[in-house]
Residue, then its C-alpha position, 0 to 999 in steps of 0.5 A: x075472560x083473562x086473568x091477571x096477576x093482582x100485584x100489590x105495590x105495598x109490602x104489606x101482606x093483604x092479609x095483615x088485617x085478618x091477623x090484627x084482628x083481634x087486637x082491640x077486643x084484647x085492649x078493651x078487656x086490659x081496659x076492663x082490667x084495669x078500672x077494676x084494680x082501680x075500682x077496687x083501689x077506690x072500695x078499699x081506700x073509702x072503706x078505711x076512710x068511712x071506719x076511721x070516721x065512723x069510729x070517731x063520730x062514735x067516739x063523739x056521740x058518746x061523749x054527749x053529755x058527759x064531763x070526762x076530760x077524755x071526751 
């Protein structure tokens, strides 16, 4: 049996893969995070528009009926 010296002709180490390994399972979570924050940004942004327009329907139904001029 001869052994022979592997040479790779590329400068890249053959281990390269081995150390970049982890690098999409870090992506994915800085994915995660970010559609959290805007998940979050979404929650905020219709829960001020619901109240705003919660108030005013209320603001509304409470003038039936009425004749003040500030309804």
């Amino acid at each position: 049996m001869t052994v022979e010296k592997t040479r790779y002709h590329n400068r890249e180490r053959p281990d390269k893969d081995n150390r970049e390994r982890g690098e999409g399972v870090i992506s994915a979570a800085i994915a995660v995070l970010v559609m959290a924050f805007i998940g979050v940004g979404m929650w905020i942004a219709f829960n001020t528009t619901f109240s705003h327009a919660a108030k005013h329907v209320d603001n509304q139904v409470n003038c039936i009926g009425q004749t003040n001029t500030n309804c």
